[in-house]
C-alpha positions as CSV (number, residue, x, y, z in Angstrom):
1,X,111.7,122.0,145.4
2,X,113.3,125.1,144.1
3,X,113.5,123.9,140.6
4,X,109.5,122.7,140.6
5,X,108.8,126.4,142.0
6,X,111.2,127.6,139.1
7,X,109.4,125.5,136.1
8,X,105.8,126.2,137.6
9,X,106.5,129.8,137.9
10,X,107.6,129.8,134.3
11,X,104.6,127.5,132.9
12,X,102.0,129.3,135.0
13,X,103.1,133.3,134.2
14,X,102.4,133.3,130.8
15,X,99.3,131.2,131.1
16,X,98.0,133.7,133.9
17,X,98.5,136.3,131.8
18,X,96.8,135.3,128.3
19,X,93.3,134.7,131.3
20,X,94.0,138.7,132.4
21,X,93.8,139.2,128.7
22,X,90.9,137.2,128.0
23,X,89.7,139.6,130.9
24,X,90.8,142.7,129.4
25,X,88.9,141.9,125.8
26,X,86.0,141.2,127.8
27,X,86.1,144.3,129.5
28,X,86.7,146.4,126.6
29,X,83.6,145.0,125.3
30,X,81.4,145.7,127.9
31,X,82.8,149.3,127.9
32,X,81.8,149.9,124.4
33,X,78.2,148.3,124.8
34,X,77.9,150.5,128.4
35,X,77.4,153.5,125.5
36,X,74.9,151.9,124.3
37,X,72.5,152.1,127.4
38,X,71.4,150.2,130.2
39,X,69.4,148.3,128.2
40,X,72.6,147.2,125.7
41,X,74.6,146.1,129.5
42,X,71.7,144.2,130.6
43,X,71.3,142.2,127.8
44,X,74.9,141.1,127.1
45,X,75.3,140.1,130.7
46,X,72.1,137.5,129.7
47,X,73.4,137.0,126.4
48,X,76.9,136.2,128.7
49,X,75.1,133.8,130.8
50,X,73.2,131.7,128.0
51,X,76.5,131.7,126.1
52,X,78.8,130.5,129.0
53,X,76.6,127.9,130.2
54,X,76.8,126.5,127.1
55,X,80.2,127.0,126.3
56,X,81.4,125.2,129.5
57,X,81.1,122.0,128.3
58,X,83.3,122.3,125.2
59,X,85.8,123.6,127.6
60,X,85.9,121.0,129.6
61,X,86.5,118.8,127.0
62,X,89.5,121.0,125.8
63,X,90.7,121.0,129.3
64,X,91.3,117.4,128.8
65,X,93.7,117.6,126.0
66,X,96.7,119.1,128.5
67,X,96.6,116.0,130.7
68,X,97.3,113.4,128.1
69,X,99.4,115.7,125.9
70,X,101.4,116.3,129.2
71,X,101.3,112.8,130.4
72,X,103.1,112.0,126.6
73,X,105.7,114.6,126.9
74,X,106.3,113.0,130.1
75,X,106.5,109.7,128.5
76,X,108.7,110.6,125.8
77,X,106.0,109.6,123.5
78,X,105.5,112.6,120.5
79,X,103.1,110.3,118.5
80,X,100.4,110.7,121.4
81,X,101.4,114.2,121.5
82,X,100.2,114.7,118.0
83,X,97.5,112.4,119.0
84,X,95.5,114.2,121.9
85,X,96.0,117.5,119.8
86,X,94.2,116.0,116.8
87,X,91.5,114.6,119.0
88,X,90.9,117.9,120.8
89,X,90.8,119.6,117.3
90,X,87.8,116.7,116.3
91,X,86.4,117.2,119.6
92,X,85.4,120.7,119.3
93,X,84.4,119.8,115.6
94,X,81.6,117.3,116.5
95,X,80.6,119.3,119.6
96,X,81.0,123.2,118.2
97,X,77.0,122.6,116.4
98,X,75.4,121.6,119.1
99,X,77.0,124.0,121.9
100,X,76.3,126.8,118.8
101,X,72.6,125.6,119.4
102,X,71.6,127.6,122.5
103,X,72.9,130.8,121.7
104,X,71.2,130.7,118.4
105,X,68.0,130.1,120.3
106,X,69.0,132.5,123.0
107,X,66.2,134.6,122.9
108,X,63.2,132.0,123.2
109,X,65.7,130.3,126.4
110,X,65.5,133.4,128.0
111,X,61.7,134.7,127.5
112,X,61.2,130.7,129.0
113,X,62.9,131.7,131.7
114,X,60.8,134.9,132.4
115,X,63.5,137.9,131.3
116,X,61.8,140.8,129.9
117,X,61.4,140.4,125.9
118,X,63.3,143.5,125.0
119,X,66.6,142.3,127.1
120,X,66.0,138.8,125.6
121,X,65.8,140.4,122.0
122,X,68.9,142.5,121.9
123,X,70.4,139.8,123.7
124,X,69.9,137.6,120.8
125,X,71.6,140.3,118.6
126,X,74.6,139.5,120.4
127,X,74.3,135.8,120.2
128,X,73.9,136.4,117.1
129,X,76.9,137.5,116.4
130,X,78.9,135.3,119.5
131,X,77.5,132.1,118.0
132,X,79.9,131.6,115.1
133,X,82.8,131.9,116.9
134,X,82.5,128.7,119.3
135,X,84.3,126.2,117.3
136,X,87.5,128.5,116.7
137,X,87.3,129.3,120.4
138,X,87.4,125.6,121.2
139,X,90.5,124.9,118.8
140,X,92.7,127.7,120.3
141,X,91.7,126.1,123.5
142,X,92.8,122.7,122.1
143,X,96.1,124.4,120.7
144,X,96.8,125.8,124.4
145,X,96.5,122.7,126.1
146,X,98.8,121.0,123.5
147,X,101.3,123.9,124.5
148,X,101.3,124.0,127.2
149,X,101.8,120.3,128.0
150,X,105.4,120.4,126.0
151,X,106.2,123.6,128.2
152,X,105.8,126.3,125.6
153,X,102.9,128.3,126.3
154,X,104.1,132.1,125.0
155,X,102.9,131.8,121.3
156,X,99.2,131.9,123.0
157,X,100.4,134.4,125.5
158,X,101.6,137.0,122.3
159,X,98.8,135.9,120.1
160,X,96.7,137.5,123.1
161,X,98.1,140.2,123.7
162,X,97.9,141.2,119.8
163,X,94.1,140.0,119.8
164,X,93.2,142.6,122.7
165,X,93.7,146.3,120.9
166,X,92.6,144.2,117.7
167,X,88.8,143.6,119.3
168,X,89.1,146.9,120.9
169,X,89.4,148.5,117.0
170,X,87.0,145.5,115.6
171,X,84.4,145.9,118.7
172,X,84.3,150.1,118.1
173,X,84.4,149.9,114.5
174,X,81.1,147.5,114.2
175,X,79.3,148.5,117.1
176,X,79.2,152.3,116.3
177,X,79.6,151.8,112.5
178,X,82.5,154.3,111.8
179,X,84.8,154.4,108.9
180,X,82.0,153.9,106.6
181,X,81.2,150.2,108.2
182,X,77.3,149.5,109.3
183,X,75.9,150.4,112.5
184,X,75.4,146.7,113.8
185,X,75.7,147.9,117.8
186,X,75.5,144.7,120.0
187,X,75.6,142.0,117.1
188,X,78.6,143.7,115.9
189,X,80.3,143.4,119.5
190,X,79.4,139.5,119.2
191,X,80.7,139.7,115.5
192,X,84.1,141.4,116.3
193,X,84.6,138.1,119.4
194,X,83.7,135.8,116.5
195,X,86.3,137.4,113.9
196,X,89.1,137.4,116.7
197,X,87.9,134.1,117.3
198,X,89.4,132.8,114.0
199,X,92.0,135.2,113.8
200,X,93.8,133.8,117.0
201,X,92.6,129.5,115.8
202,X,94.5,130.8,112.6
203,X,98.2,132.2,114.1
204,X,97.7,129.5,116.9
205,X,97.5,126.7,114.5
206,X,100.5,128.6,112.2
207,X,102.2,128.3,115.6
208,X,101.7,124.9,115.6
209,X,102.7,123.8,112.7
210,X,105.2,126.3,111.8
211,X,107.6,127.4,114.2
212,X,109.9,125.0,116.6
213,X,109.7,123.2,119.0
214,X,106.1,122.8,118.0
215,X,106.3,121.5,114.4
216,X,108.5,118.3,115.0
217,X,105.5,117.0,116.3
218,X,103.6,117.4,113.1
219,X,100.2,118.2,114.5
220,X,98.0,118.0,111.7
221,X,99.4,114.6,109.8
222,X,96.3,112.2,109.3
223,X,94.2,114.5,110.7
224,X,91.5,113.5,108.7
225,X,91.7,110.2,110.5
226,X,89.4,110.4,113.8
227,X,91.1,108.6,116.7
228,X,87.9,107.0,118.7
229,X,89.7,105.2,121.0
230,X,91.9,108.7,122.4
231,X,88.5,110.5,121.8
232,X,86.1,108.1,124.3
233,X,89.6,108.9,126.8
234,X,89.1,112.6,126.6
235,X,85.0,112.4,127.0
236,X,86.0,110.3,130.4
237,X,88.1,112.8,131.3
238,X,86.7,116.0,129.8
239,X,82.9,115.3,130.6
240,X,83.2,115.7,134.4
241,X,85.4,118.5,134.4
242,X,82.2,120.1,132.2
243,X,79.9,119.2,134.8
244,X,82.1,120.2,137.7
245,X,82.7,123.9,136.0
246,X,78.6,124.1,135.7
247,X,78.3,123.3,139.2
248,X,80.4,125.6,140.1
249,X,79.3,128.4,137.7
250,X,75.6,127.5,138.5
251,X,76.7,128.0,142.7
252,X,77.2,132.0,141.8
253,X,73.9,132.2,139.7
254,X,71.9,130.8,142.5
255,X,74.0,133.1,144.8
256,X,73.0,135.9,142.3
257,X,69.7,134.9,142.6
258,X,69.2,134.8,146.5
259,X,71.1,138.4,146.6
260,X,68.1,139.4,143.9
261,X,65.6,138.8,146.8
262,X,67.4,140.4,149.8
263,X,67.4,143.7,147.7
264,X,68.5,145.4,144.6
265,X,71.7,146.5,146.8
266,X,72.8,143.3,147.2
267,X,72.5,142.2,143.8
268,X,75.2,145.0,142.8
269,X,77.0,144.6,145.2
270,X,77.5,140.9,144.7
271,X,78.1,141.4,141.1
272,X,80.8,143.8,142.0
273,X,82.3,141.7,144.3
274,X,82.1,138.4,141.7
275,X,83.8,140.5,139.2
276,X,87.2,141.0,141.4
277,X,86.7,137.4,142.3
278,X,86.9,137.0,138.9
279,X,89.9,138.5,138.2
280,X,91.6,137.6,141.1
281,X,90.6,133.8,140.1
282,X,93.3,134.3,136.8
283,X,96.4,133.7,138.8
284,X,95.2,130.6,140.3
285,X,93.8,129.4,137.1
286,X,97.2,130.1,135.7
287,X,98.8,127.8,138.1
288,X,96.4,125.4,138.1
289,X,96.9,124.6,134.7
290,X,100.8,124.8,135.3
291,X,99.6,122.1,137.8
292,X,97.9,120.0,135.3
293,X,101.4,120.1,133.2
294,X,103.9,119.6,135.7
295,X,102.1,116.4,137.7
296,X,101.0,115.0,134.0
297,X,104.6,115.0,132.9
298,X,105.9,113.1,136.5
299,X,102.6,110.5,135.9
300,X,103.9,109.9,132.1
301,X,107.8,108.8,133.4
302,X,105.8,107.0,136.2
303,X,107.7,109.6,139.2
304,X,105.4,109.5,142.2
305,X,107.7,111.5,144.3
306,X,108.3,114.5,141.7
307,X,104.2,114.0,141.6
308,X,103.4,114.8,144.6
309,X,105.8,117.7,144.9
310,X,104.4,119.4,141.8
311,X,101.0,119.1,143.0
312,X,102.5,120.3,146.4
313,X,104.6,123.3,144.9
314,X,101.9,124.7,142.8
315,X,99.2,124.2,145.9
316,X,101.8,126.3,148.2
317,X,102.2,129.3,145.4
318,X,98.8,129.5,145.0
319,X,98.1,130.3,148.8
320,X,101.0,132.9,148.9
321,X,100.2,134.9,145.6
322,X,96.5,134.3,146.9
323,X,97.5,135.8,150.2
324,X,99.1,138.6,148.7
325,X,96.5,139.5,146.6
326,X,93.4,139.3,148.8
327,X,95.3,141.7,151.4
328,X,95.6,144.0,148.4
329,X,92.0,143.6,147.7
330,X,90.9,144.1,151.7
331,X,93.2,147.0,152.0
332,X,91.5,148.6,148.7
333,X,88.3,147.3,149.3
334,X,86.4,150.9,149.8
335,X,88.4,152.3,147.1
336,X,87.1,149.0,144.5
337,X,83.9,150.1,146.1
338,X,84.3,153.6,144.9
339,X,85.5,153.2,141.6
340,X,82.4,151.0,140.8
341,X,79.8,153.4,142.5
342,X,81.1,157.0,143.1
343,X,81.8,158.5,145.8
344,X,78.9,157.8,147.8
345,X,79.8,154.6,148.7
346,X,82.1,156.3,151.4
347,X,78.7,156.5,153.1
348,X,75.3,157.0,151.6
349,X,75.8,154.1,148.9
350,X,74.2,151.1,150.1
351,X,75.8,149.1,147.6
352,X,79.3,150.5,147.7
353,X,79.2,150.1,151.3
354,X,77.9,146.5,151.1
355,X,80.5,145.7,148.5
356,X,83.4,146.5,150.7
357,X,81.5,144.3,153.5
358,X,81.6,141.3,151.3
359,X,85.6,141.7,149.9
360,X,86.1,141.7,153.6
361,X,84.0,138.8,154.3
362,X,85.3,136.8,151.2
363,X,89.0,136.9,151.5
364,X,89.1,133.3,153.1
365,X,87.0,132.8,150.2
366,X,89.3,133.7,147.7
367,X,92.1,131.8,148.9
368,X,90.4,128.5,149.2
369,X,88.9,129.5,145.7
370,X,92.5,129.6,144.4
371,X,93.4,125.9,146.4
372,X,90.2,123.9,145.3
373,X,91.2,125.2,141.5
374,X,95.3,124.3,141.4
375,X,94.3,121.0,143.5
376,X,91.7,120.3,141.0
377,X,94.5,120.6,138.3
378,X,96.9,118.8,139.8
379,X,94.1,116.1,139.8
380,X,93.4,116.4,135.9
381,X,97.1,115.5,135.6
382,X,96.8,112.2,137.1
383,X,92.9,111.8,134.8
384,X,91.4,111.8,138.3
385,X,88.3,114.3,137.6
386,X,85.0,112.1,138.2
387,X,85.4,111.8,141.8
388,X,86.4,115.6,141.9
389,X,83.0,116.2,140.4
390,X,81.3,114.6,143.2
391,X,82.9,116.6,145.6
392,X,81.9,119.3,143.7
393,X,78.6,118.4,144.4
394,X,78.9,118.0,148.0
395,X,81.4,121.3,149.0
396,X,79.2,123.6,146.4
397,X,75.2,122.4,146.6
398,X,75.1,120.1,149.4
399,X,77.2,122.6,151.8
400,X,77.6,125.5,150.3
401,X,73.9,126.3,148.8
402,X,72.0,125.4,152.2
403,X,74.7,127.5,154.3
404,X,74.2,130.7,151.9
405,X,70.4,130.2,152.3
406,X,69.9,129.8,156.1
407,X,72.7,132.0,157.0
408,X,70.9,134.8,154.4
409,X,67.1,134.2,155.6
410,X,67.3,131.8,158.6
411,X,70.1,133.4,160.6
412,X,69.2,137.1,159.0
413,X,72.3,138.1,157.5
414,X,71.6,138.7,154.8
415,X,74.4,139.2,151.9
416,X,77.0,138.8,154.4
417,X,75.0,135.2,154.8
418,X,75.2,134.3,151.1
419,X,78.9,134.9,150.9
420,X,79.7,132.9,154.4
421,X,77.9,130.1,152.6
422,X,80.1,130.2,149.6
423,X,83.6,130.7,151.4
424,X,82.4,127.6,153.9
425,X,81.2,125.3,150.7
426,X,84.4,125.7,148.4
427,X,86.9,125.5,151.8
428,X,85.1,122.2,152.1
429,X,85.8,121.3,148.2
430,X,89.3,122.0,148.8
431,X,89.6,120.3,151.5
432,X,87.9,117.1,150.2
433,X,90.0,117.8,147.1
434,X,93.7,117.7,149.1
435,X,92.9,114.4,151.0
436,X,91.8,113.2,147.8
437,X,95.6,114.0,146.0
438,X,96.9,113.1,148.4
439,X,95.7,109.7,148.6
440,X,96.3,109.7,144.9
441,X,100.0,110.6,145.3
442,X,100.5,108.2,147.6
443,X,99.2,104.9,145.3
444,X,101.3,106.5,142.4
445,X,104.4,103.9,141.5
446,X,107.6,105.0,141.6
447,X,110.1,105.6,138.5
């Protein structure tokens, strides 16, 4: 058991930390565009939304690629190693147009669904400049799953930590056009992501191909050859985990939604709230793919019990660092509250004061957040993710939804309501998602 702890701790760190990056460039971005006007923040967090929703199901796919890379290592079997990277790489190939379709119409989605047509237009700015970077997003994706699954995920970790002051430089340097470069403001934000884009596909896939242990697997030999039979096992797997994430994502907007007609309050405050969520959410996600890993390498040598007690090891740290964290975050809560609104949220702040109210009122939310996600990976390890889909269904929209609705308008309470609705739907997932490993586990042969 100590030893599982030991290798999960090792796969999940670095992998934890590349998502707080991913975090950090995000942020950066936002504080760049903030100078822009409220106009500028308004419309990248729609341009955000069209881009994500979108996005998602090219993720999913990549997410598919650790599973059956893992399950090879664990097999001892490098030519499906090689394999499942090549297929992800095609993957995003065939799939990168159409996913680059909706941004590029951005604009026209987002007047259809009633935004104001100056948000929608300089929202399309930054689609714009977003679009081009989906398929070398994809591919780094693709690359991290494939390192992941042989237990070397640092290269992505470094080439993160390299990419964040370089979109920081890129981001300033294009949105406020300084050392003689054009003023392009929010299409050159979405041009800087694009150019990091390909500048972390390009020393991933060096990486990959380059430096040991990765290139004894030879990554890119016949990769002009496209491997249908490996490619229709990914869309089985991939395609539900797509769905399961836009279930999941399309939960919160719905949430976001209801807070918009409580009151304008609410709506910040929920947004606030959602973003340390958010953050919080990269540990787990971190461990989760650890989880992924560690029970895909015990399915390949066909090792039921060192299955189970992966999937077990990396559910337990999840709670514990969870634990820890979401006391850090009650404890802080006014001071989160404060840094977002002033000081008035000590008192007079409405929102500040309703945003500590709901970090209280979601910290059994955020630990069940962080079981349903490593359980869900621990699932992907054993290519178990279309009956996690349907209880994605049931713990988010058939439970969670109606909860958050009565409880906000039925029972009168409001925000509060929304978020009781949330943390009761995904504890339910979880739930559903444990008995559902474990019954898995337990049919697993032995070695």
């Amino acid at each position: 058991m100590a030893a599982e702890l030991t290798d999960t701790l090792k796969l999940a760190a670095p992998i934890a930390l590349t998502q707080l990056g991913q975090v950090a460039m995000m942020t950066t971005d936002l504080a760049f565009i903030g100078r822009l006007g409220e106009d500028a923040v308004a419309a990248a967090a729609l341009a955000g939304t069209v881009y994500f929703v979108s996005f998602t199901f090219g993720m999913g796919l990549m997410s598919a690629v650790a599973p059956l890379a893992a399950q090879a290592f664990g097999a001892r079997n490098p030519h499906l190693i090689r394999r499942a990277l090549r297929t992800g790489l095609w993957a995003a190939l065939l799939i990168a147009l159409p996913i680059m379709a909706f941004p590029l119409r951005g604009e026209q989605i987002l007047l259809a669904l009633g935004q104001a047509g100056v948000p929608a237009r300089l929202a399309q700015q930054y689609l714009f400049g977003l679009a081009w970077g989906v398929m070398p997003a994809l591919w780094f994706l693709a690359i991290r799953g494939f390192m992941s699954a042989i237990h070397r995920p640092q290269p992505i970790l470094w080439i993160t930590l390299v990419a964040i002051p370089a979109n920081a430089l890129l981001a300033y340097l294009l949105i406020y056009g300084e050392l003689g470069l054009p003023r392009l403001e929010l299409f050159g934000a979405g041009l800087a992501t694009t150019i990091v884009n390909f500048g972390t596909f390009i020393a991933g896939i060096w990486f990959a191909t380059r430096r040991r242990p990765f290139r004894k697997y030879h990554v890119l030999g016949h990769v002009w050859r496209i491997d249908w039979a490996l490619m229709r096992q990914l869309l089985v797997i991939g395609a539900p985990i797509s769905v399961a994430f836009l279930l999941e994502y399309g939960l919160f907007s719905a949430a976001a939604l209801l807070m918009g007609l409580i009151s304008t309050a609410a709506l910040a405050a929920h947004q606030v709230a959602l973003q340390v969520t958010a953050i919080l959410f990269m540990v787990p996600f971190g461990i989760a793919l650890a989880a992924t890993v560690r029970v895909g390498h015990a399915v390949g040598r066909h090792d039921a019990n060192a299955a189970r007690r992966a999937g077990l090891v990396a559910t337990l740290l999840g709670i514990v660092l969870a634990s820890a964290l979401t006391l850090a975050v009650v404890v802080a809560r006014f001071a989160i509250a404060r840094a977002f609104f002033g000081e008035a949220s000590d008192g007079a702040g409405a929102a500040g004061e309703l945003t500590a109210t709901l970090l209280l009122v979601g910290a059994t939310f955020f630990v069940t957040d962080a079981v349903q996600t490593i359980v869900a990976g621990s699932l992907r390890g054993m290519n178990d993710t279309r009956i996690p889909l349907l209880l994605a269904a049931i713990g988010y929209w058939i439970i969670g939804f109606p909860c958050a609705y009565g409880l906000a308008f039925f029972a009168q309470l409001g925000a509060v309501g929304v978020w009781i609705g949330l943390s009761g739907g995904t504890a339910i997932y979880a739930l559903l998602l444990i008995l559902r490993f474990w019954k898995l586990a337990g049919r697993l042969k032995g070695p």
